[in-house]
C-alpha positions as CSV (number, residue, x, y, z in Angstrom):
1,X,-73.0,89.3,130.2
2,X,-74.6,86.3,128.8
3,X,-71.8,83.7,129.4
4,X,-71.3,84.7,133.0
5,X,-75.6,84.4,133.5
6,X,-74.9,81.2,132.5
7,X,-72.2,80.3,134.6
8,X,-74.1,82.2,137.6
9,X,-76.9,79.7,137.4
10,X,-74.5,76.6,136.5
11,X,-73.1,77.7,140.1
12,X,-76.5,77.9,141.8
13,X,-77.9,74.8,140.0
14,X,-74.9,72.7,140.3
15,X,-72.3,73.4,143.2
16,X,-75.5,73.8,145.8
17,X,-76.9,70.9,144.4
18,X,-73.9,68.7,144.9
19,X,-73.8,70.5,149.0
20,X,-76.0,67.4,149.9
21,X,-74.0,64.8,148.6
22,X,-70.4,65.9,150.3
23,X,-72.5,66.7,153.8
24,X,-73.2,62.9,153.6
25,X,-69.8,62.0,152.4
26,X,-68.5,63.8,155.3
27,X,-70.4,62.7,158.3
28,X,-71.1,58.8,156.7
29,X,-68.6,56.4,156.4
30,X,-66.0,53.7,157.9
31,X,-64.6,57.0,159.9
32,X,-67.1,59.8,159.8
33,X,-66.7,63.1,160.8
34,X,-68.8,64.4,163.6
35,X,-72.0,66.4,161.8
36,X,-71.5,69.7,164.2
37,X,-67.7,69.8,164.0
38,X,-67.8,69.4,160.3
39,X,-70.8,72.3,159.8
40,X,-68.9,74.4,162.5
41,X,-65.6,74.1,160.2
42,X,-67.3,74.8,157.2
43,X,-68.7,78.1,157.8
44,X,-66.0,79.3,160.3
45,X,-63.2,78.9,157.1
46,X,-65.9,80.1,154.8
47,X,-67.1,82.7,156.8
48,X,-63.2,84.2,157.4
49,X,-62.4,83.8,153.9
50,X,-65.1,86.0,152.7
51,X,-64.4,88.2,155.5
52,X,-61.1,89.0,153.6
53,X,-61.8,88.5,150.5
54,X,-64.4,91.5,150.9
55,X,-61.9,94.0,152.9
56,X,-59.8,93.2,150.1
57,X,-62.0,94.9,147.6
58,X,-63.0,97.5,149.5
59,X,-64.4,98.8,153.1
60,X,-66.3,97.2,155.6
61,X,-68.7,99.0,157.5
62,X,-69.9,96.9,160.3
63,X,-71.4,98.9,163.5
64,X,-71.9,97.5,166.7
65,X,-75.3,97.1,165.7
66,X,-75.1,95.6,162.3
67,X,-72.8,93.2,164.4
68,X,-75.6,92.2,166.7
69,X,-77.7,91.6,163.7
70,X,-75.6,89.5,161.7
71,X,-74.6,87.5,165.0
72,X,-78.0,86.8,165.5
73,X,-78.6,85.7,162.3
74,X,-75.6,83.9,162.5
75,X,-77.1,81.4,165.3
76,X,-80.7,81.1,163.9
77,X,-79.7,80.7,160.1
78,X,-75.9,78.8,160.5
79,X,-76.2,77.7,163.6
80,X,-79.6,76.0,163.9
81,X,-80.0,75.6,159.9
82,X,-77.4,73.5,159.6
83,X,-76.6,71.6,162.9
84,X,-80.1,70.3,161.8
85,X,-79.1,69.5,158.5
86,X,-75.4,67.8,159.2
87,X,-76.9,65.8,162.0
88,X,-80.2,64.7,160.2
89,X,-78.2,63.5,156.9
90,X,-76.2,61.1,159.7
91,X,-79.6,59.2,158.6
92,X,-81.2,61.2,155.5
93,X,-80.0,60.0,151.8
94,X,-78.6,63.6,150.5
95,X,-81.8,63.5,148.2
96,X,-83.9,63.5,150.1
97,X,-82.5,66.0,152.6
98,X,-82.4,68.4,149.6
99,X,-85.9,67.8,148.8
100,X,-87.0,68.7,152.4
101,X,-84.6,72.1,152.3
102,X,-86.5,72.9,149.4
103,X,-89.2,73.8,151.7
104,X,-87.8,76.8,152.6
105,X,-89.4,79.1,150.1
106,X,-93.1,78.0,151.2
107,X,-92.5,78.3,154.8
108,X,-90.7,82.0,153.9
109,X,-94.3,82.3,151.9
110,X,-96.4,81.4,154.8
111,X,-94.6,83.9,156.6
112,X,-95.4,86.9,154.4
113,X,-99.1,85.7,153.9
114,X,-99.9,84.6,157.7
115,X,-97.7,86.4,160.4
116,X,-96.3,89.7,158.6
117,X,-99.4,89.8,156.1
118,X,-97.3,91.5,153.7
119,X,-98.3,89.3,150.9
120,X,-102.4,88.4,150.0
121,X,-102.7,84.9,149.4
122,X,-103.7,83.0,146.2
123,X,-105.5,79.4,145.4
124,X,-102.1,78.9,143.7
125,X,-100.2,79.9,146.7
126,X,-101.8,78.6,149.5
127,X,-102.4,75.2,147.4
128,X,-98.5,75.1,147.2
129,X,-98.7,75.7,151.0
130,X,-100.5,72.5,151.7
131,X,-98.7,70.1,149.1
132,X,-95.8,70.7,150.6
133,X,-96.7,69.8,154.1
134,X,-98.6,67.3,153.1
135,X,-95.6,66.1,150.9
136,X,-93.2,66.2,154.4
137,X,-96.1,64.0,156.4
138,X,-95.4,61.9,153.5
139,X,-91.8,61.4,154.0
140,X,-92.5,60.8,157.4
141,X,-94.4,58.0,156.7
142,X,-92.1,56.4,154.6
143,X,-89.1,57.1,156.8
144,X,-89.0,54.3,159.0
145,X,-88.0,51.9,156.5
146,X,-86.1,51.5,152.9
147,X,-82.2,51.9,151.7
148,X,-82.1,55.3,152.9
149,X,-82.2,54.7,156.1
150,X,-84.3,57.9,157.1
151,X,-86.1,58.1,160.2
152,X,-89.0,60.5,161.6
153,X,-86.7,62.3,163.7
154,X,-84.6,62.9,160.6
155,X,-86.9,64.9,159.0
156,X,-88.5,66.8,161.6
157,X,-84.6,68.0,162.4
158,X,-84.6,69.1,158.7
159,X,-87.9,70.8,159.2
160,X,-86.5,72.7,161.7
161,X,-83.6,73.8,159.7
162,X,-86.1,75.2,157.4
163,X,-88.3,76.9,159.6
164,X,-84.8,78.3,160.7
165,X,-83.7,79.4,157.8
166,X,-86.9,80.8,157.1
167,X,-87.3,82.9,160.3
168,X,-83.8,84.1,159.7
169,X,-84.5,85.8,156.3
170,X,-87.9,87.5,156.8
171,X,-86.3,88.9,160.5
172,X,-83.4,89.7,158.0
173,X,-85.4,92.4,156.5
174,X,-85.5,94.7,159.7
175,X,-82.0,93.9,161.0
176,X,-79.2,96.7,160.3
177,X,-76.6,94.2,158.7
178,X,-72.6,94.9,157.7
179,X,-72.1,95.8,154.6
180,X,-71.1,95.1,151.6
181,X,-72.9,91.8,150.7
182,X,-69.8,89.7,151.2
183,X,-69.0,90.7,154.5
184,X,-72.4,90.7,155.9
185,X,-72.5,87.1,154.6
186,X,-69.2,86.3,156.0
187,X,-69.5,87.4,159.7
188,X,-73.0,85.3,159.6
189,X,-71.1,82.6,158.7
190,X,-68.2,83.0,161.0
191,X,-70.6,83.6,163.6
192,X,-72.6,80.6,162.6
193,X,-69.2,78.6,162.4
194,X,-67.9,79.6,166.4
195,X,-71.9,78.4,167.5
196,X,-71.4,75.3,165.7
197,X,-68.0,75.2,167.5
198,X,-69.7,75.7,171.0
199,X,-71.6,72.8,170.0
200,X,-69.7,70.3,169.0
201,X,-67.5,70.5,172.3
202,X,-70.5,70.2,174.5
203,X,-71.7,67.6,172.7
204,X,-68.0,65.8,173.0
205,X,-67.5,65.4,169.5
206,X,-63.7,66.0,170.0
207,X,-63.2,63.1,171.6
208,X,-64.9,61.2,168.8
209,X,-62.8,62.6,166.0
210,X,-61.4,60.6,163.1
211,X,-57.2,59.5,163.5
212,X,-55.7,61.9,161.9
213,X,-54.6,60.2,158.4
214,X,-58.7,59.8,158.1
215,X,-59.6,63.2,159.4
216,X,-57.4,64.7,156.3
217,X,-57.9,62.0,153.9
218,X,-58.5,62.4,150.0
219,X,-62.5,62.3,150.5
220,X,-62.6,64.4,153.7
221,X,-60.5,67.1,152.8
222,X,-62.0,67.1,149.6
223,X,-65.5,66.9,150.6
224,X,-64.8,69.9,153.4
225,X,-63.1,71.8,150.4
226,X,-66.2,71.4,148.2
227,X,-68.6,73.1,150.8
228,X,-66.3,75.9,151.7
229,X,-64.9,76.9,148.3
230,X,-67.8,75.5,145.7
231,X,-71.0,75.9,147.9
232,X,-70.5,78.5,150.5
233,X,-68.3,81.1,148.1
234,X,-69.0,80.6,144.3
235,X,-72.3,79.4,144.4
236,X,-73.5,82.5,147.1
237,X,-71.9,84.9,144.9
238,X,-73.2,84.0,141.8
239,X,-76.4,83.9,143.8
240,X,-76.2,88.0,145.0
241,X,-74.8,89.0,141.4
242,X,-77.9,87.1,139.9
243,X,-80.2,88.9,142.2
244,X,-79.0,92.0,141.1
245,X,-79.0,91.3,137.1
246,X,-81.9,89.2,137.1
247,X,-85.5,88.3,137.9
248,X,-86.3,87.1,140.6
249,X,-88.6,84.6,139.2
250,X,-86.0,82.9,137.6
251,X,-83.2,83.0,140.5
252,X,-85.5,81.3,142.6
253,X,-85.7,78.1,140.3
254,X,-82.6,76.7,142.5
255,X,-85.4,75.9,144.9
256,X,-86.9,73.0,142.6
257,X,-84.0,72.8,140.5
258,X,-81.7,71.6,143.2
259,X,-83.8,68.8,144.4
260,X,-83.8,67.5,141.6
261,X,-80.3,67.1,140.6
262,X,-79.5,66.5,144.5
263,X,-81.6,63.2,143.9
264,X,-80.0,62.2,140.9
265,X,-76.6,62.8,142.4
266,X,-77.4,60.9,145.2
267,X,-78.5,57.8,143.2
268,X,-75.3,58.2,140.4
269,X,-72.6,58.2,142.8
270,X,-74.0,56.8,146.4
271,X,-76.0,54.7,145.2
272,X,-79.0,56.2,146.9
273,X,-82.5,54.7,146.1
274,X,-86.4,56.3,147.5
275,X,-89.3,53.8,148.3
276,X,-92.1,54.3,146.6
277,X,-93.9,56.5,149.4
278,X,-90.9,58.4,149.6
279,X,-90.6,59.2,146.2
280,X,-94.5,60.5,146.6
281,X,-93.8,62.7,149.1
282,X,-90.7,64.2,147.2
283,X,-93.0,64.9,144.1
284,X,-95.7,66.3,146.9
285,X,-93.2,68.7,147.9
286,X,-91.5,69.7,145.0
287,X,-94.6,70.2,143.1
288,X,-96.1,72.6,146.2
289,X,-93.0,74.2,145.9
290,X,-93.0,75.5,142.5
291,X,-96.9,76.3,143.0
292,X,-96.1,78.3,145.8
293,X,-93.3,80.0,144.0
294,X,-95.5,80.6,141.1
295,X,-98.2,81.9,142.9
296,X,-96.5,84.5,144.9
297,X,-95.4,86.0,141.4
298,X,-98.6,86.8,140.8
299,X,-100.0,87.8,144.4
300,X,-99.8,91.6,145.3
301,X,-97.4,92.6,148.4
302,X,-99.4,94.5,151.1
303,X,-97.6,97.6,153.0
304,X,-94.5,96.9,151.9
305,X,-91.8,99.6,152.1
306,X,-89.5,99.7,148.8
């Protein structure tokens, strides 16, 4: 039990953290890949390949209206999440894309204390709250200039992905949703996939696609293989078996965690470099982020249904 815990949060640490870096490698480049046809590839292969892998261990029981549910989720959490993300890391150093994703967990906070008020807030919490906000206006104000070339509408894209992302999982909660894990995951996905699909013919990204000999080349094929194998399968099911044999206090350390080795990544192997101001508003961020995750440990949950 002990080795695979620590292969369960290599996976979550690790293979998520390393997401960022093959996005960029993907849709930045001599011939890149066009960010929704990329994202709409790898969740429509994920998504299908979980979709199996799950009938093949046992039944599926999706009803019409767990089908609406995961659908929806599909658009909002896939869809939205990460047309947002592909598209704003055209401009975002991984890094510091992962560092802004890490925001997800304070806006999911915000929810539970402000709109659901499921969750009474703490000085801890709502302190975490603010840094990180503050910690984004940051970034924006360092984004106009430097190596990375980030820009404002960069970030408030990846903003958008979190409040996305966000939304999603406390709507999550109420929504009847296939089961088991796997397959509720993998219709999302698929679902989220076919959007992303929609997409990226409207937006006439076909006609912008790589030649062929670059579209399947060592790093593209490689980098697609990464997402869909390594980010979107291991490192998810690591993340539900965790869940279930573990606090959650400690699962949800891939928040900060990721960040972190996302940013070292980036400046290893791309040769990605902050400014100053941006590395401010990274540590503003990160730092609101383990306060926030900190204090809702210790907050009490409000009319809340077990």
């Amino acid at each position: 039990m002990q080795v695979r815990k620590l292969l369960a949060y290599a996976a979550i640490y690790f293979l998520w953290s390393g997401s960022y870096l093959a996005i960029r490698w993907l849709v930045v480049g001599p011939h890149p890949v066009p960010p929704f046809f990329a994202a709409a590839v790898r969740f429509t292969l994920a998504g299908a390949i979980l979709l199996v892998w799950s009938r093949s261990t046992g039944p599926i029981h999706i009803s019409f209206r767990a089908f609406l549910g995961a659908a929806a989720l599909g658009l909002i959490m896939f869809a939205f999440d990460y047309a947002s993300l592909f598209w704003a890391e055209t401009r975002v150093a991984s890094g510091l894309a992962a560092v802004v994703l890490a925001l997800i967990p304070v806006w999911i906070c915000a929810g539970e204390i402000f709109v659901l008020r499921t969750l009474r807030p703490t000085a801890l919490s709502l302190g975490g709250i603010a840094l990180g906000f503050a910690g984004v206006a940051v970034l924006s104000l360092g984004s106009s200039s430097g190596p990375a070339h980030t820009s404002t509408l960069a970030i408030l894209a990846m903003v958008l992905a979190t409040v996305s992302w966000s939304v999603g999982t406390l709507w999550s909660r109420r929504l009847t949703l296939p089961r088991p894990h796997q397959a509720n995951a993998g219709l999302q996905m698929l679902m989220g996939g076919l959007y992303l699909l929609i997409l990226s013919l409207s937006a006439g990204e076909f006609r912008r696609l790589p030649p062929a000999p670059i579209l399947f080349s060592l790093r593209t094929v490689a980098s697609m293989a990464y997402l869909i194998v390594a980010a979107s399968i291991l490192a998810y099911t690591a993340y539900v078996w965790l869940i279930a044999h573990d606090s959650p206090t400690r699962v949800s350390s891939y928040a900060y965690v990721n960040p972190v080795f996302a940013l070292i990544l980036g400046a290893a192997l791309a040769g990605e470099r902050l400014t100053a101001l941006q590395m401010a508003g990274a540590v503003l961020v990160l730092t609101g982020v383990v306060a926030t995750l900190a204090g809702k440990q210790t907050t009490v949950r409000v009319g809340v249904r077990g």
